[in-house]
C-alpha positions as CSV (number, residue, x, y, z in Angstrom):
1,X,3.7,25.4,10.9
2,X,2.1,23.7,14.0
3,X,-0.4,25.1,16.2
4,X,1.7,26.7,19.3
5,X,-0.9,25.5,21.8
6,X,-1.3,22.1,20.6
7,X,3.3,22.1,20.4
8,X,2.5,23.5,24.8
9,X,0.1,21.7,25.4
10,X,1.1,17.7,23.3
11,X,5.1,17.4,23.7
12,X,4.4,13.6,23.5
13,X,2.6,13.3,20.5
14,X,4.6,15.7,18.9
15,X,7.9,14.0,19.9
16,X,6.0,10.6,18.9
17,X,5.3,12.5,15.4
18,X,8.6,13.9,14.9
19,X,10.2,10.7,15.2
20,X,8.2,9.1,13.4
21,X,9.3,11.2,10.3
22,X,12.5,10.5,11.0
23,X,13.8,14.3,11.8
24,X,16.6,15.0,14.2
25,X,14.9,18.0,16.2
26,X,15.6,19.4,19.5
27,X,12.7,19.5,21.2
28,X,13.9,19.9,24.7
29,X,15.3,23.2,23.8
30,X,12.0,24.9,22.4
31,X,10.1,24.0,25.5
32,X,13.1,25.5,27.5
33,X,13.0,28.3,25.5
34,X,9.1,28.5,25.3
35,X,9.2,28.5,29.7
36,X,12.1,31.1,29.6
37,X,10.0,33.7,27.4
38,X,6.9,32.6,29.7
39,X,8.8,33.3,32.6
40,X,10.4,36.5,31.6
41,X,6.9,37.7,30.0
42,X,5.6,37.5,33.6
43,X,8.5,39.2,35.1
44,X,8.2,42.4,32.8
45,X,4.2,42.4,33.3
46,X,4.9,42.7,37.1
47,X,7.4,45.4,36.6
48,X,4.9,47.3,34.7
49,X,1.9,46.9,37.0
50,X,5.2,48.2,39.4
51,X,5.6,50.9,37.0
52,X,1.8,51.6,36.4
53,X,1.6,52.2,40.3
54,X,4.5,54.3,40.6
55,X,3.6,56.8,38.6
56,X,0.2,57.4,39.7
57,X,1.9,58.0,42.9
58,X,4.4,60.1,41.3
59,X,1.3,61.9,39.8
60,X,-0.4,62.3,43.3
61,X,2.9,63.8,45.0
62,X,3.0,66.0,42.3
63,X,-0.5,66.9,42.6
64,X,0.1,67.5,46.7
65,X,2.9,69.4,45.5
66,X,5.0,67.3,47.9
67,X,9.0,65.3,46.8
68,X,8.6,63.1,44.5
69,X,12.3,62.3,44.0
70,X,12.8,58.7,45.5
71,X,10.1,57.3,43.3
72,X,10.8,59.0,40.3
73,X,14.6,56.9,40.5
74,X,12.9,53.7,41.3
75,X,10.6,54.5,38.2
76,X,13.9,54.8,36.2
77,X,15.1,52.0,37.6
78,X,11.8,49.8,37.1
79,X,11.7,51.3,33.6
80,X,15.1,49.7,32.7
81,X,14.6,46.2,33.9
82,X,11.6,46.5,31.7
83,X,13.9,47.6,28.9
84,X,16.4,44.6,29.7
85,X,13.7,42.0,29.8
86,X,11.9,43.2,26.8
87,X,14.9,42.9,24.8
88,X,15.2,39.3,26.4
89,X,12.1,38.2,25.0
90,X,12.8,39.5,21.7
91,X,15.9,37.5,21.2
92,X,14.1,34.1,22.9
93,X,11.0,34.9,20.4
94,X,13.3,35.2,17.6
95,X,15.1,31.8,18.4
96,X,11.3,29.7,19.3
97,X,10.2,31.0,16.0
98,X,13.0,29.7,14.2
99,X,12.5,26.3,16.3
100,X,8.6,26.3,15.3
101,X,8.9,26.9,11.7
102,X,12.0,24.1,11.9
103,X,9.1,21.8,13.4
104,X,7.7,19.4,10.5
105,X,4.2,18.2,10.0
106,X,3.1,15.6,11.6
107,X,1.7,12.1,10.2
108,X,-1.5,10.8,9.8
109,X,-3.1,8.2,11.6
110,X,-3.5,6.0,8.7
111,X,0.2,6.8,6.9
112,X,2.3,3.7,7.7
113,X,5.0,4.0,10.2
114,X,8.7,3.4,8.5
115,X,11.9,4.5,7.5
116,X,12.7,4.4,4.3
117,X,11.3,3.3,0.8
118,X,10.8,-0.2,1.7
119,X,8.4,0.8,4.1
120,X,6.1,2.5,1.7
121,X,2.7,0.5,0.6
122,X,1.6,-0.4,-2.8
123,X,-2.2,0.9,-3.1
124,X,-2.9,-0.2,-6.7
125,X,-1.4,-0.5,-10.1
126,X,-3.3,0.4,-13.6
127,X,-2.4,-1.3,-16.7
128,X,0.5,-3.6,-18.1
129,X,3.9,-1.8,-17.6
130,X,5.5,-4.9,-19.2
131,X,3.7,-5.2,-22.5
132,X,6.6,-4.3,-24.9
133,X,8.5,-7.1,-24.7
134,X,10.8,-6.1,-27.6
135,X,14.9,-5.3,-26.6
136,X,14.4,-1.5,-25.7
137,X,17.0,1.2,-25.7
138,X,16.8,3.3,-22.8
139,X,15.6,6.6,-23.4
140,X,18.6,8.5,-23.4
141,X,20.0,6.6,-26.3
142,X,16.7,6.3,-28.2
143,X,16.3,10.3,-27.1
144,X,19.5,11.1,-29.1
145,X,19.2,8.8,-31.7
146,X,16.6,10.4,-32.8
147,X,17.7,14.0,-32.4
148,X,14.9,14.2,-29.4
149,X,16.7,16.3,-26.9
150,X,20.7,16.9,-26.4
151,X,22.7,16.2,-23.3
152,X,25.8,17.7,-23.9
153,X,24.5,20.9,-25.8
154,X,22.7,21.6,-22.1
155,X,25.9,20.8,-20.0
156,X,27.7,22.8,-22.4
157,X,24.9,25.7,-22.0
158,X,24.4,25.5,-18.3
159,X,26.1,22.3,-16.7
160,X,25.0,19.0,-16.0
161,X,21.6,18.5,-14.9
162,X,20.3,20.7,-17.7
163,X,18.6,19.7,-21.3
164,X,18.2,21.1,-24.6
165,X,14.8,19.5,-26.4
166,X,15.1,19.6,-30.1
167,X,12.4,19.1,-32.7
168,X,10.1,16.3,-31.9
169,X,11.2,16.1,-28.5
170,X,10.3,19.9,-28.1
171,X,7.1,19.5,-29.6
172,X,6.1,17.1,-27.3
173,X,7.0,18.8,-24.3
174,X,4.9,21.2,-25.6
175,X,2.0,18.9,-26.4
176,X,2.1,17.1,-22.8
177,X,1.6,20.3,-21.4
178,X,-1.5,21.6,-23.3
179,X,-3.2,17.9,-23.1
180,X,-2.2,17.6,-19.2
181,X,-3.8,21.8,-18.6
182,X,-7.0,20.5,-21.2
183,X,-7.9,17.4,-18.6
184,X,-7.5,19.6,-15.4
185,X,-9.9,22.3,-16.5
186,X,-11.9,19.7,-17.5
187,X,-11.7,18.3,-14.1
188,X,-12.8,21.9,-12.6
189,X,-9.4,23.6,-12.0
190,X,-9.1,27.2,-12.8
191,X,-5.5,27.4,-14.9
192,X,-3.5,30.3,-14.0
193,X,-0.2,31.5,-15.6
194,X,2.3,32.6,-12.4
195,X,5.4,34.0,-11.7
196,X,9.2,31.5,-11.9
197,X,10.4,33.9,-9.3
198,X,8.9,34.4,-6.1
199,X,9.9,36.3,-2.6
200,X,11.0,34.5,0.5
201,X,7.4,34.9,2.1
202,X,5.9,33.0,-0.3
203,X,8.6,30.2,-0.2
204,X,8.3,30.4,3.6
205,X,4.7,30.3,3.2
206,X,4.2,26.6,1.7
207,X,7.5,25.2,3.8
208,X,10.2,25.4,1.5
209,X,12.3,27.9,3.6
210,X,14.0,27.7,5.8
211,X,14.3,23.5,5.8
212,X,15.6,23.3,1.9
213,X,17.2,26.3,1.5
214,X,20.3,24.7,-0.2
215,X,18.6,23.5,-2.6
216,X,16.5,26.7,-4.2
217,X,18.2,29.1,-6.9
218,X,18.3,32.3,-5.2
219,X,19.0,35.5,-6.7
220,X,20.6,37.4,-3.9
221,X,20.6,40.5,-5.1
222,X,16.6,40.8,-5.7
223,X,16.3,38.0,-2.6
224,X,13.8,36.4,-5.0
225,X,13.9,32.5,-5.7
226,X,13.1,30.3,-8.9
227,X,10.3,28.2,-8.2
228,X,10.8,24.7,-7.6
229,X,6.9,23.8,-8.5
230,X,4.1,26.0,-9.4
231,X,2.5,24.6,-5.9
232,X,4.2,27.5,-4.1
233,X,2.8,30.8,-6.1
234,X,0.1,28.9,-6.8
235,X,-0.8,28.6,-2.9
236,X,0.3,31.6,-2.7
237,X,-2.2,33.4,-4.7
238,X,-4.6,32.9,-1.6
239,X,-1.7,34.5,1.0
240,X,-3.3,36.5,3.8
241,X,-7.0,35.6,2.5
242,X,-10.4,34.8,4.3
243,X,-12.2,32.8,1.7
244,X,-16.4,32.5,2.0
245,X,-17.1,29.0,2.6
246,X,-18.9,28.4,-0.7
247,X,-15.7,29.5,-2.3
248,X,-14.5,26.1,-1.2
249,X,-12.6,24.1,-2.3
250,X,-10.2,26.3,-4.7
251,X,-9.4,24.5,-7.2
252,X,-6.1,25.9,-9.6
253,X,-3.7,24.6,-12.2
254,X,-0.6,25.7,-13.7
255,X,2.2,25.3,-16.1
256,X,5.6,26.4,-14.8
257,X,9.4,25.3,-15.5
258,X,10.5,23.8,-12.1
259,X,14.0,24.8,-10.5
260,X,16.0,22.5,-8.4
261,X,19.6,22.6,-7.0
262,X,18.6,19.0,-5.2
263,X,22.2,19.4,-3.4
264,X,23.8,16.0,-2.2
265,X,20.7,14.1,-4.5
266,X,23.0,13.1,-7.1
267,X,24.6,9.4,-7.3
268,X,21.1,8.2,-7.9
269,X,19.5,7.3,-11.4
270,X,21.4,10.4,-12.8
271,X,21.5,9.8,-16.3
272,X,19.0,10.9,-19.1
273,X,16.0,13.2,-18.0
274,X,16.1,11.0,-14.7
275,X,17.1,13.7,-12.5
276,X,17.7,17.3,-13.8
277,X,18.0,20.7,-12.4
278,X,15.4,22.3,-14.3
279,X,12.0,20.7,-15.9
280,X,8.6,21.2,-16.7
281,X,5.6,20.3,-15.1
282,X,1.6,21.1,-14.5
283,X,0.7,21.4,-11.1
284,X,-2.4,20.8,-9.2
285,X,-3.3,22.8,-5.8
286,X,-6.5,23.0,-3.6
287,X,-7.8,25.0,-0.9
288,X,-10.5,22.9,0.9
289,X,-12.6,22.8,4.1
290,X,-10.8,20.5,7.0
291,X,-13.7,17.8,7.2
292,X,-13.0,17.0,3.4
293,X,-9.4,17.1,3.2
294,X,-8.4,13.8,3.1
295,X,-11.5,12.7,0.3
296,X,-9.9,15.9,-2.1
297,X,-6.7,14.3,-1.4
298,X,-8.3,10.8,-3.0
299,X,-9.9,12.7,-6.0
300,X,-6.7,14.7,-6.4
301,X,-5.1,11.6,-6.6
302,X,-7.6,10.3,-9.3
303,X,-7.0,13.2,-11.5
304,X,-3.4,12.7,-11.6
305,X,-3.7,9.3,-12.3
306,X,-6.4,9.9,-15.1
307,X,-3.5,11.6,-17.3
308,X,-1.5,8.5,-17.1
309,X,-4.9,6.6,-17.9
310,X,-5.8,8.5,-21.0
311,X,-2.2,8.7,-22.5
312,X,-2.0,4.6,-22.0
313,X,0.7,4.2,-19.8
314,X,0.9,2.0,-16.8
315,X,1.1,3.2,-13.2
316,X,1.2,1.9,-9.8
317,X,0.2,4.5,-6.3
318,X,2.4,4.2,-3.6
319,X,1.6,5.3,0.1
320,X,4.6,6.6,1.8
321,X,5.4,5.9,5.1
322,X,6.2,8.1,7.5
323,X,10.1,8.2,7.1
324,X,9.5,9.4,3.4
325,X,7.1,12.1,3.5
326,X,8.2,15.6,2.9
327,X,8.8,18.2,5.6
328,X,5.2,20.0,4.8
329,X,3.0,16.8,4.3
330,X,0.7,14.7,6.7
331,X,-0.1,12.3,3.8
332,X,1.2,11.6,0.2
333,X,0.7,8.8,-2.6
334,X,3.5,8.8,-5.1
335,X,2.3,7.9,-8.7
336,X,5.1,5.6,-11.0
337,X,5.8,4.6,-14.1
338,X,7.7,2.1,-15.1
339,X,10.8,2.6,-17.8
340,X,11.2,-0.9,-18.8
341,X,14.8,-0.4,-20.0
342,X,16.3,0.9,-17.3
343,X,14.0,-1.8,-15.2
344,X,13.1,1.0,-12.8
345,X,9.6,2.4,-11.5
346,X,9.8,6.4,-12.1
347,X,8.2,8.7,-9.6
348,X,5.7,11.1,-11.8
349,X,3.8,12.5,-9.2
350,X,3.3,13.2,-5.7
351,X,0.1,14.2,-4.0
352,X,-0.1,15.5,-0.5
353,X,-2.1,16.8,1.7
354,X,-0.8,19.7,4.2
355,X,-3.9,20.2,6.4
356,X,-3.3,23.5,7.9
357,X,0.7,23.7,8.3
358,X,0.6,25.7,5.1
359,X,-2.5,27.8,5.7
360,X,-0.6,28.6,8.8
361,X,2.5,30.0,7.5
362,X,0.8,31.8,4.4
363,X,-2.3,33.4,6.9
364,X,-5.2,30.7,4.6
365,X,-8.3,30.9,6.0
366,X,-12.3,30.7,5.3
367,X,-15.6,32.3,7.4
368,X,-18.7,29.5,7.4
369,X,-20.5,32.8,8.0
370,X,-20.4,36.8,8.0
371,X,-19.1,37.4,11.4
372,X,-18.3,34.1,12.3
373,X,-15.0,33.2,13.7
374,X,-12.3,32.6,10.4
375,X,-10.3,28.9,10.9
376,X,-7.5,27.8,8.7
377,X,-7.6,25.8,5.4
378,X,-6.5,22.8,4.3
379,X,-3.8,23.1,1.3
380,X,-3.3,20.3,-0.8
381,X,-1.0,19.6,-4.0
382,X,-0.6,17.2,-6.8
383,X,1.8,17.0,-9.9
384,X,-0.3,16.7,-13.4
385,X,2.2,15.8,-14.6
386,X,6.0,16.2,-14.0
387,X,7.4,15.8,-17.4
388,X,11.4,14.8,-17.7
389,X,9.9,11.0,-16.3
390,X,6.6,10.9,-18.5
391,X,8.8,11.3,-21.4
392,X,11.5,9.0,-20.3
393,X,8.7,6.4,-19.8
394,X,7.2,7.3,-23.0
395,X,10.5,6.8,-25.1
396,X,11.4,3.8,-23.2
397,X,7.5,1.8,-23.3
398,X,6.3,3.3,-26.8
399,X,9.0,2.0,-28.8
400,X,8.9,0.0,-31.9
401,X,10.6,-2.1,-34.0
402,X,11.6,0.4,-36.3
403,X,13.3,2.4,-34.2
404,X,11.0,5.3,-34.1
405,X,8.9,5.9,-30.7
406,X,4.9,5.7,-31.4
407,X,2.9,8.7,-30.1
408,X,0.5,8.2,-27.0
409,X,-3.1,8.4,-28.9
410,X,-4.2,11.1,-27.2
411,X,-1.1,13.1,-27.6
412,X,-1.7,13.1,-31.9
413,X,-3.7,15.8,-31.8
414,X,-2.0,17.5,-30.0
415,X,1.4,16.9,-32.2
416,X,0.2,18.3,-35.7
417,X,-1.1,14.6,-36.3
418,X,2.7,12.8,-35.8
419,X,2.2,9.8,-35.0
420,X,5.8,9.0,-34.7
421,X,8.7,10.8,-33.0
422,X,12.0,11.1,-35.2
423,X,10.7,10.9,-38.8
């Protein structure tokens, strides 16, 4: 969430930024709210100084043993306006908290103003996503072919969106994930096995609730939610913390399954391992000091993109523009692949940076020294990778003319020695 004295005391570069993002929000009725509660706050702060007089009075009288009748009633009476407006304010605090927490971040300077996709900006590409120019099946037909995962065993298990890896397919699931965990603790980050369910605090805490409610798994009866990324009990591992400065940045990786309902996202590329409701993926988070924020957010980015590098498989970094960041970030660079039979660029990764909306919400902070005032942190997250799309891209750009798909290099090892996938 946003600072509440820079949503008083900035309406027009908060409007500016809300719009910007492209999010219908009614700011007019938080500030009404926000001078309601001021107003009535005053009022019950006069009736008590009211009160506070009264009854030294009442105490005096009482003292002079004299009738202290009349001001006892007007006490009862100053006590229940009190009573009335206090209750007021609760309800108006209730509804402005709601309002702030519905606020989004805001931009960037530098993120390019737009609306949609075709306002995003290319940053750079790596490597030649066209270099198998043989006729390719796309990687749901290659995927069954070769007994690599099973569509309709999932739908049949759990409904659509769902997929059953089998064999080879499993294997290398498995083997993406070790390889991807092996590079980020080389890169520094601590890896940390989490929790798949977590409580609404910690989903409120990195931003997920209450905007996307409709589209978490919740488990009513325990009110506890699947994870859609390890990025949210990741971050939350440093809830309610003050962190020493030379603690920073926190630097933490994880495996997890992933759990998405992504209500009203289907119509879109939904065949294959395109778009599914669960999936598996490593996860990059850091907690850093504000001046640095947006250079971790570049060498987040490069350790993303070092995966793809290492397996051999092309990518391009995109900037989003304003319209197409997520309610929580100020800044994010998408990483794709390309899946050159379905002729589509595949969204792998996303890295943002939060500055302190997160911190906010989950109570982040650091001390630059013992005793010194505590400020927030900046959060930042990166996928390393998501895995449904790596492997789509893999079946799709690894393929060969014997029908088998070729093993990434540096995945061999990692695969008992296959070098091929389906024999």
């Amino acid at each position: 969430m946003l600072d509440t004295k820079f949503i008083r005391n900035e309406p027009e570069v908060l409007r500016e930024g809300i719009k910007n993002k492209g999010v219908d929000f009614n700011l007019d009725l938080l500030y009404q709210l926000d001078k309601d509660r001021r107003q009535l706050v005053q009022e019950s702060e006069d009736f008590k100084h009211i009160k506070n007089v009264v009854s030294k009075e009442i105490s005096q009288l009482k003292k002079d043993k004299k009738d202290a009748a009349k001001l006892i009633e007007k006490m009862k009476v100053t006590s229940g306006s009190i009573k009335k407006i206090d209750g007021e304010i609760k309800i108006i605090s209730g509804k402005l908290n709601e309002l702030e927490m519905a606020i989004p971040n805001l931009p960037h300077e530098s993120v390019p103003i737009g609306k949609d996709e075709r306002d995003n900006r290319l940053i750079r590409s790596w490597g030649d996503p066209f270099r198998n120019d043989m006729e390719l099946l796309p990687h749901w037909e290659i995927g069954e072919k070769l007994g690599l995962f099973d569509l309709e065993a999932g739908s049949a298990i759990s409904g659509s969106g769902f997929v059953v890896f089998r064999g080879d397919g499993a294997l290398l699931s498995r083997a993406l994930v070790n390889f991807m965990l092996d590079i980020h603790r080389v890169q520094g980050y601590e890896e940390v096995s989490v929790p798949y369910l977590v409580n609404r605090d910690s989903m409120i805490g990195t931003g997920q609730l209450p905007k996307m409610a409709e589209d978490m798994y919740h488990c009513e009866m325990d009110d506890l939610y699947c994870i859609p990324t390890a990025e949210v009990p990741i971050t939350n591992l440093l809830r309610e913390s003050v962190l020493p400065v030379d603690q920073l940045p926190v630097k933490m990786t994880a495996y997890s399954p992933c759990f998405r309902r992504e209500a009203g996202s289907y119509g879109k590329y939904t065949r294959g391992l395109i778009r599914v409701h669960q999936f598996d993926k490593v996860e990059m988070v850091k907690a850093t000091l504000p001046e640095v924020s947006y250079e971790e957010l570049e060498s987040l980015l490069k350790d993303a993109c070092e995966v793809l590098e290492v397996l051999d498989i092309p990518y391009r970094v995109i900037e989003l523009c304003t319209g197409e960041l997520s309610f929580a970030a100020s800044k994010c660079y998408d990483i794709e692949t390309y899946a050159p039979a379905l002729g589509k660029w595949l969204e792998v990764s996303s890295c943002s940076d939060f500055e302190d909306f997160q911190a906010r919400r989950a109570r982040i902070k650091f001390r630059k020294e013992e005793g010194g005032k505590s400020q927030f942190v900046h959060t930042l997250n990166g996928s390393g990778l998501a895995l449904p799309r790596i492997i789509a891209t893999i079946f799709e750009l690894y393929q060969t003319p014997t029908g088998k798909v070729r093993v990434p290099d540096a995945l061999v090892k990692y695969m008992g020695g296959r070098e091929y996938l389906g024999g």
